[in-house]
C-alpha positions as CSV (number, residue, x, y, z in Angstrom):
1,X,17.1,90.8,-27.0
2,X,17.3,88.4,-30.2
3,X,15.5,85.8,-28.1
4,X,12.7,88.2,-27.3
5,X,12.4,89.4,-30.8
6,X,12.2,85.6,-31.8
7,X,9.2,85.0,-29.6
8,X,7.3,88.2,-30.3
9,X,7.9,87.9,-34.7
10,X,6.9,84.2,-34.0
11,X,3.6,85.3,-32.0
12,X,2.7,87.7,-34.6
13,X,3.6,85.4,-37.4
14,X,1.6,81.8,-36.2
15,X,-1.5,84.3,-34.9
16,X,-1.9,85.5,-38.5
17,X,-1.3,82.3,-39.7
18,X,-4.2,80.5,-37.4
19,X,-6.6,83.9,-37.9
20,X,-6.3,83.7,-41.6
21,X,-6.6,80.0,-41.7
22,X,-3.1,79.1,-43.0
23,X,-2.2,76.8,-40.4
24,X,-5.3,74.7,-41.0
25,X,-3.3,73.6,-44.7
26,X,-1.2,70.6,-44.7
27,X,1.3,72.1,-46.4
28,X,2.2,75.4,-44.3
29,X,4.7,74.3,-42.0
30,X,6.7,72.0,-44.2
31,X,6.9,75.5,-46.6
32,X,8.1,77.2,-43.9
33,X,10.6,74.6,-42.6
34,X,11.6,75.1,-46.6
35,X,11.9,78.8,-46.5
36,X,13.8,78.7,-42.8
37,X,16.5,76.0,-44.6
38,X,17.2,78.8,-47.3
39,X,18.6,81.3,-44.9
40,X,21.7,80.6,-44.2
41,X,22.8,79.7,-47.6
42,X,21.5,83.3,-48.6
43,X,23.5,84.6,-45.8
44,X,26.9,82.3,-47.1
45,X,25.6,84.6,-50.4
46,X,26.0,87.5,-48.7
47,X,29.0,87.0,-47.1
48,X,30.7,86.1,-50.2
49,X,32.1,82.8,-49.1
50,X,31.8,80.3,-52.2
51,X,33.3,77.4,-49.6
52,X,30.5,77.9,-46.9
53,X,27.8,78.1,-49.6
54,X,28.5,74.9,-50.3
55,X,28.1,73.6,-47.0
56,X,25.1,75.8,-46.0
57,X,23.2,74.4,-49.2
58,X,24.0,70.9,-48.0
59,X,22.7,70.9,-44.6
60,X,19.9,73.3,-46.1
61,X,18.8,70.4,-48.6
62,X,18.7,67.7,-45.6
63,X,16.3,70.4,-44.0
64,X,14.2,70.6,-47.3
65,X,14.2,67.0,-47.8
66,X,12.6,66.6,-44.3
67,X,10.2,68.8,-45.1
68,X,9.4,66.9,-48.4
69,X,8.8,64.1,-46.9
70,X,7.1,65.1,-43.9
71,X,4.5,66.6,-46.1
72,X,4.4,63.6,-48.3
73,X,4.1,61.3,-45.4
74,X,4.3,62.6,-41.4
75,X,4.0,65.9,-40.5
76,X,6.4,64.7,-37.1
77,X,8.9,64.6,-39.2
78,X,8.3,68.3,-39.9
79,X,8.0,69.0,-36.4
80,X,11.4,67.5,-35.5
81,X,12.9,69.3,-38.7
82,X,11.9,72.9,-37.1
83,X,13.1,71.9,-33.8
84,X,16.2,70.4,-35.2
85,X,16.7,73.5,-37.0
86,X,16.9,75.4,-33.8
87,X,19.8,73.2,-32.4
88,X,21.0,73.5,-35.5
89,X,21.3,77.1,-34.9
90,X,23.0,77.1,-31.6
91,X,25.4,74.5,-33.1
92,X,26.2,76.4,-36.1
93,X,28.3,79.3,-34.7
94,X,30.3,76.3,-33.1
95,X,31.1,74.3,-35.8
96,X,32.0,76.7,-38.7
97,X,31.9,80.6,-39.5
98,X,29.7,82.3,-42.2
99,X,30.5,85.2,-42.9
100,X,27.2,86.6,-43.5
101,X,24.9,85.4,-40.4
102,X,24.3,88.0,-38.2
103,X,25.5,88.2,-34.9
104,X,21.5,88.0,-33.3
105,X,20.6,85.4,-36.3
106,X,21.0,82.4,-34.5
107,X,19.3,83.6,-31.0
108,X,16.6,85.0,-32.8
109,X,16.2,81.5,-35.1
110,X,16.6,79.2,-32.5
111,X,13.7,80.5,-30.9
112,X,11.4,80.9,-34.1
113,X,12.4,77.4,-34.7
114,X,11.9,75.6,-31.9
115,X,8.2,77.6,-31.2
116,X,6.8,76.7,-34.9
117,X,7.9,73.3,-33.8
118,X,6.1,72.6,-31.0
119,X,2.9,74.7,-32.2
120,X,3.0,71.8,-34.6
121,X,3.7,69.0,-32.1
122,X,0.6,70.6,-30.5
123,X,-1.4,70.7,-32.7
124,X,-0.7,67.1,-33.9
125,X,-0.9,65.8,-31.0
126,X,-4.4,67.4,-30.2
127,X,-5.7,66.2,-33.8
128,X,-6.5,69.9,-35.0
129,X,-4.2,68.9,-38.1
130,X,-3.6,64.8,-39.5
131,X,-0.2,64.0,-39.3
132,X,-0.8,61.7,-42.2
């Protein structure tokens, strides 16, 4: 059901984004490749693990530095970055427990992830947004 919910939210989310205009701005999917990289570490808050905080904030900075400098140089690299961040969220359960991600979190990401992802790709590739 998490996957389903993923697809729908994303739907709703990119076809405001693309009726109101925001996808049209250089700078809207590296922010939300910024504000995707902040979840877990809020959930590491939330499930009080000081440890796994750490960790989250580390991997979550390699995800905000991608963003950085795809916006700064080629949006592909944001691209990659979302879709990376959806593997990232099937691997994550696999490699270490956070207390504070919920059970449908990762389902639910890896497909908003890996959907913003290719819109971009898409849209890159069909020249509706410069990837430099």
């Amino acid at each position: 059901m998490e996957y389903l919910i993923g697809l729908l939210l994303s739907l709703a989310v990119v076809g405001l984004a693309v009726g109101v205009g925001f996808d049209r701005e250089r700078a809207f999917y590296p922010t939300v490749m910024i504000v995707i990289a902040a979840y877990y570490a809020l959930f590491a808050v939330m499930g009080a693990s000081g440890r796994i905080l750490v960790i989250e904030i580390a991997i979550g900075g390699g995800f905000v530095l991608l963003a950085i400098l795809g916006y700064k140089g080629n949006l592909w690299l944001v691209a990659a970055a979302l879709v990376g961040h959806g593997v990232f969220d099937i691997v994550h359960p696999l490699v270490f427990v956070d207390p504070g991600v919920p059970r449908w979190w990762p389902g639910f990401c890896l497909v908003a992830d890996v959907f913003l992802g290719g819109l971009l790709a898409v849209r890159l590739m069909s020249r509706k947004l410069a990837a430099r």
